[in-house]
N, C-alpha and C positions, 0 to 999 in steps of 0.2 A: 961354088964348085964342090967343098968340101959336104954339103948338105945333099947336092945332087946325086953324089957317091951312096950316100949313108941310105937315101930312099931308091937307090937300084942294089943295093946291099941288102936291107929290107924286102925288097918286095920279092929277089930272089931266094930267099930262107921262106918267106910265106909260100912262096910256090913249092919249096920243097916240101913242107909239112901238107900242103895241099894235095902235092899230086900223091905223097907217099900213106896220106887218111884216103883220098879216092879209090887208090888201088888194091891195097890191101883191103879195105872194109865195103868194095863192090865187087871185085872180081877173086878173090882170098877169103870169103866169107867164111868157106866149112874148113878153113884152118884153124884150128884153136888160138891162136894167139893170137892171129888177127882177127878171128872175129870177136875175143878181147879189145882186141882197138877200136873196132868198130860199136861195139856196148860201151865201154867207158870214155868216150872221145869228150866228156867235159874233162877227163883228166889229159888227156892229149892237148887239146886247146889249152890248156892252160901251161903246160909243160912250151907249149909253143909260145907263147904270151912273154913269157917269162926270158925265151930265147929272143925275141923279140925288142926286150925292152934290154937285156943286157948287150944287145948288140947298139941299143939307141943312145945308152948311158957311157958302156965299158968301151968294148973293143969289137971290131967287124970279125976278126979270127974266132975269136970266142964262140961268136953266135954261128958260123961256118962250124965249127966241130964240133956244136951242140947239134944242129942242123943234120948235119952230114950223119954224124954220132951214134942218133937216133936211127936213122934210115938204115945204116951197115946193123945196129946193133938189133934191133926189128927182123934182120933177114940172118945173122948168125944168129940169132938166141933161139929160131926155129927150129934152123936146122941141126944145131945142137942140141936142140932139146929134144928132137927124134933120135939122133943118135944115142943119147942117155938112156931113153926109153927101149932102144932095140937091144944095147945092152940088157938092162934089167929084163925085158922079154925074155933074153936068153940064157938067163940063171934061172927060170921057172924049170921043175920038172915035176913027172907024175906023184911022187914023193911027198911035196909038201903040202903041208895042211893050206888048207882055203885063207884063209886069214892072209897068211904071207904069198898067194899067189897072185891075191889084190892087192896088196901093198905093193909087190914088185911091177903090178903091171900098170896102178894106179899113176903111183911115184917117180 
């Protein structure tokens, strides 16, 4: 019983790393961060691996918040990171020299 648990535990975290690398890095491409995900996905697989084996080793929670974790923090860290960005857009003015108008709009 308790094994049958751990591999519907298991196979439910692979699915979420699954559907949330398909989604983002086929349909989310010309998003910069994901389509980060989708160029760097041996560091993704591995980040999942990892969730995977601590969930096999440790605790089924652990790997649910690592899991889950990933996917929330994937979809805040975008759009927080436009929001940073619209910030800083909006301290540019005609004023400043070039240097700090790419920095601000880089950064």
């Amino acid at each position: 019983m308790k094994i049958k648990r751990k591999v519907c535990y298991l196979s439910t975290q692979c699915l979420i790393y699954i559907f949330t690398f398909i989604l983002f890095s086929r349909y989310f491409k010309h998003v910069y961060l994901f389509g980060w995900l989708s160029h760097n996905k041996c560091l993704y697989l591995s980040v999942g691996i990892i969730t995977l084996l601590l969930t096999t080793f440790k605790s089924e929670r652990l790997g649910y918040v690592l899991a889950f974790g990933n996917l929330v923090g994937l979809i805040v860290g975008h759009y927080l990171g436009e929001l940073i960005r619209k910030i800083n857009m909006s301290k540019i003015t005609g004023m400043m020299d070039e240097q700090m108008k790419y920095k601000l709009s880089k950064n």
